[in-house]
C-alpha positions, 0 to 999 in steps of 0.5 A: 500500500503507499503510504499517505499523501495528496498532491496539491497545486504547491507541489506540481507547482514546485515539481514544474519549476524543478523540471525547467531548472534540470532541462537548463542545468543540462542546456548549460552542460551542469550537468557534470561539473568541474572537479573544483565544484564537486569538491565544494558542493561535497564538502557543503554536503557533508559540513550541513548534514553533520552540522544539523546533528550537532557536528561543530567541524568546519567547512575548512576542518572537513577540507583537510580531512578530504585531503587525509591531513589531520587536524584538531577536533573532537574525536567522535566528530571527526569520525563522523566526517571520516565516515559521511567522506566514506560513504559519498565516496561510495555513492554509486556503489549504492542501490537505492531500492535495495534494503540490503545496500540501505544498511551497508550505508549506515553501517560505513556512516555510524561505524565506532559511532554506535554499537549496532551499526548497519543493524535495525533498532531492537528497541522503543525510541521517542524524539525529543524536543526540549523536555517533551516527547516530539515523537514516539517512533513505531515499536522496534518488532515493527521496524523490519515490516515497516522498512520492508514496505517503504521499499516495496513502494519504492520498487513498485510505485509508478510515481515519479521520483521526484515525490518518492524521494521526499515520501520515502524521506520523511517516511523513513523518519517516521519509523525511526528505523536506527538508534542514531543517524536517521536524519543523515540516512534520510537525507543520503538516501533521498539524494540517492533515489534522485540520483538514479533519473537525474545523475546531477543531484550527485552535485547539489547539495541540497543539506546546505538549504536544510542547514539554513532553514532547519526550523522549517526542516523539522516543523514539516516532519512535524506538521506530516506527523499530525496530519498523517500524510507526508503532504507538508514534507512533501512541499517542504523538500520540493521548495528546498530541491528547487532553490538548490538548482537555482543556486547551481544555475545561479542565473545572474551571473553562471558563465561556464569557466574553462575547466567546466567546459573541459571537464564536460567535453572529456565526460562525453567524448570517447577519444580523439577531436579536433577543434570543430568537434570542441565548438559543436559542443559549445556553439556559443563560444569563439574560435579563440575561446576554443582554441585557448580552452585546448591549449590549457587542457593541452599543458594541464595534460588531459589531452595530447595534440598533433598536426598544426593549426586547422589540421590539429588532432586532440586525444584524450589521455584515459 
């Protein structure tokens, strides 16, 4: 059975405006970008899910960590941000409507960081807010069942992902199925359903909105818990999904850099072109641009030439 919710005219609304932003992020070759942006877009992913749990490490600290330097820090959130870099570096490698894959993740996400890592809960938990009990999670014997269906309805249901992404979020933090890191499982794994149709979301990092807006954040799961319908949520993360595509797209002022255009040209070409083939990619750019594009992928050794001028013959070095 799918679980509760309506679609109202906020979300086609919301659902539009985010399919327009995907058609323009592909329009403007976004769609795979530079390796500088990954690591910054990474970096803000995991700096905001942590940050939202209550990890104080900086976007600078979670930099050195990437880059296997050491720095000073308390020692259990330091080895959350060593397992969040574990886990993104494995995203590929993970099946989003596989129960199986699902444990994997939390397993390298909550390791030395809880004692039942990649296990389910087997015991009763309630969220607190404050000094009040904001939610009292399904028994722990009804866990298994529970997740079992969420992922039926992932595998079976017709709708689209951009909607199962948000149910199976707030869905999943309704069960409450572990004893910690729910919210970044939630959050991981919505970045996962969407993944599978639009491979740009591997990029956005929509926790970074989550982060700014985390009232709102828990006031949708809230406002979804009363109302029995995961509706409010629904709304909430289709609002947060569409303003990371704005910030990527950055309408004012995105202009493709060199290495945005050398990154994407070498991701969709098998191996060898000339400087016509480059500009029938990127029609709006000049014959010098172009030519100045090559000659830096040429000395930052992506790509080898041969022949002269015109006649100039570009391989690409696998």
């Amino acid at each position: 059975m799918s679980p509760p919710y309506q679609i109202t005219p906020e979300i086609l609304k919301l659902i539009a405006s985010i399919s327009e932003k995907i058609g323009q992020i592909n329009a403007k070759f976004l769609d795979k970008p530079s390796p500088k942006l990954r690591k910054e877009n990474r970096i803000k992913t995991i700096h905001s899910s942590l940050s939202i749990e209550g990890n104080t490490l900086t976007e600078e600290q979670i930099t050195a960590l990437i880059e296997n330097k050491r720095i000073i820090g308390p020692e259990k959130e330091v080895n959350e941000v060593l397992n969040a870099i574990a886990v993104y570096n494995q995203l590929k490698t993970f099946d989003p409507i596989s129960s199986i894959s699902f444990l994997k993740a939390h397993e390298t996400l909550m390791k030395g960081l809880v004692a039942d890592n990649g296990k389910y809960r087997n015991k009763g938990v309630g969220i607190m807010a404050g000094d009040r009990i904001a939610h009292m999670a399904p028994p722990a014997d009804n866990v298994s069942y529970l997740m079992n269906d969420l992922f039926d309805y992932l595998k079976k249901s017709k709708e689209i992902s951009l909607i199962k992404s948000c149910v199976f979020h707030y869905e999943m933090e309704f069960i409450h199925p572990f004893i910690d890191g729910n919210g970044r499982m939630g959050r991981l794994w919505q970045t996962l359903i969407l993944m599978k149709e639009y491979p740009v979301f591997e990029f956005i990092p929509f926790e970074n909105i989550i982060h700014k807006t985390q009232s709102e954040y828990y006031h949708a799961l809230s406002q979804s818990d009363k109302s029995g319908s995961s509706t409010p949520f629904i709304e909430y993360m289709l609002k947060v999904v569409n303003d990371s595509l704005y910030t990527m797209l950055d309408f004012k002022s995105r202009v493709m850099s060199t290495e945005d255009r050398l990154t994407y040209f070498i991701e969709i070409c098998e191996s060898e072109f000339s400087r016509k083939d480059y500009m029938s990619v990127f029609k709006e750019i000049s014959s010098a641009t172009a030519s100045r594009d090559l000659k830096q992928g040429a000395e930052q050794g992506w790509f080898e030439k041969e022949g002269d001028k015109t006649k100039t013959i570009y391989r690409i070095i696998k």
